[in-house]
C-alpha positions as CSV (number, residue, x, y, z in Angstrom):
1,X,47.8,239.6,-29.0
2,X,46.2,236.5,-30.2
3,X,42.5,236.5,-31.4
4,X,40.6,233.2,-31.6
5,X,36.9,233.8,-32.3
6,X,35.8,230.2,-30.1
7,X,36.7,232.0,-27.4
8,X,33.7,234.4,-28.4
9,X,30.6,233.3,-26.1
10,X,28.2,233.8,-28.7
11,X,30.3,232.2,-31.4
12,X,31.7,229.0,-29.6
13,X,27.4,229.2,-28.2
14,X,26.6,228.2,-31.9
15,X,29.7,226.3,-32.9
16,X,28.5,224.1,-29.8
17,X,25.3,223.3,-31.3
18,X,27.1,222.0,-34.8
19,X,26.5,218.3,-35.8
20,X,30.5,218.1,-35.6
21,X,30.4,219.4,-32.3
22,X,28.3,217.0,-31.2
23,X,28.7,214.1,-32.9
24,X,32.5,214.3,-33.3
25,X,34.4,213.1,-36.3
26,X,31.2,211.1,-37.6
27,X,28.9,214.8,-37.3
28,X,32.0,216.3,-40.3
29,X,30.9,216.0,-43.6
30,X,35.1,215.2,-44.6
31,X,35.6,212.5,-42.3
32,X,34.7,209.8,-44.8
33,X,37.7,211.1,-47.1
34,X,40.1,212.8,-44.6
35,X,40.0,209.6,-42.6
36,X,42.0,207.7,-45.7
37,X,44.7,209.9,-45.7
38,X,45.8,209.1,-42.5
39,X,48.3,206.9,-41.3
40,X,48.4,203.6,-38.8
41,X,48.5,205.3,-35.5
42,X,49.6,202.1,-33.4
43,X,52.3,202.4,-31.1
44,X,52.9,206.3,-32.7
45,X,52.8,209.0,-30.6
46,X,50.4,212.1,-32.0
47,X,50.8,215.6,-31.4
48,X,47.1,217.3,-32.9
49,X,47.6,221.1,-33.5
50,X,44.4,222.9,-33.2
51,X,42.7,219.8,-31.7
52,X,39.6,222.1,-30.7
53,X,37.3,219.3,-28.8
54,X,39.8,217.3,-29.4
55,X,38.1,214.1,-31.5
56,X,41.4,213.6,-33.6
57,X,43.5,212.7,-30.7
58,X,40.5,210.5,-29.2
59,X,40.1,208.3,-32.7
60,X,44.2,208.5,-32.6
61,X,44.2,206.8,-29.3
62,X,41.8,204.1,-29.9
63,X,43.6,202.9,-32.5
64,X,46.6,202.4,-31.4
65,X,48.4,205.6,-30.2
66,X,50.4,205.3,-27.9
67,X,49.8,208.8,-26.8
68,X,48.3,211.7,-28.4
69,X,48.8,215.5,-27.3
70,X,46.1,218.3,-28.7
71,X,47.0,221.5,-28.5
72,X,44.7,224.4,-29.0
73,X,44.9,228.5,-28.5
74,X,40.9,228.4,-27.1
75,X,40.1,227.9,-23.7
76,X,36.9,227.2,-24.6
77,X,37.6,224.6,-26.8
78,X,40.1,223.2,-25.0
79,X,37.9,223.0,-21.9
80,X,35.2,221.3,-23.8
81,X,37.6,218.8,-24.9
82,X,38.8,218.0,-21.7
83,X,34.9,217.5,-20.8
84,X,34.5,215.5,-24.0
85,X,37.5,213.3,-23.9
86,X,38.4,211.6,-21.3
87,X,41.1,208.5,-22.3
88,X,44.3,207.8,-21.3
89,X,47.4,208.8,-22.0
90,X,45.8,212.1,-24.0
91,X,47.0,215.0,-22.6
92,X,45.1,218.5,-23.8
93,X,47.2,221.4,-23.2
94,X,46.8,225.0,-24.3
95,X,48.9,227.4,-26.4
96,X,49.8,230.2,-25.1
């Protein structure tokens, strides 16, 4: 059986409360560098494993995506990302 500590109350409580969390990919301390690496997203479609709230496949789509997919094993972070993001054509599905 799969363990995935977000799906801890009091873990995914505090994880909540991060400046990442809340803030998305602006609140993590390696966005500045992570976001060179990646590629030009227009007209690709993007498939984010682990998306956990799910900011990755948000940024993908608003520039240019032309979808973007996250998939994550934690119903609580995959709820939250649901909550969070909320852009079409993103699909959040969870891992079973």
């Amino acid at each position: 059986m799969k363990e995935n500590k977000y799906d801890n109350e009091n873990f995914f409580n505090q994880y909540k409360k991060m400046n990442r969390s809340i803030n998305g990919l602006s609140g993590a301390g390696e966005w500045h560098e992570l976001k060179k690496m990646l590629p030009e997203f227009k007209g690709k479609r993007v498939l984010d494993l682990g998306c956990g709230f799910g900011w990755h496949c948000k940024y993908a789509i608003e520039n240019g995506a032309k979808s973007a997919i996250g998939i994550d094993l934690s119903k609580n972070m995959l709820e939250e990302a649901k909550k969070i993001i909320q852009i079409k054509p993103l699909s959040i599905l969870k891992c079973q």
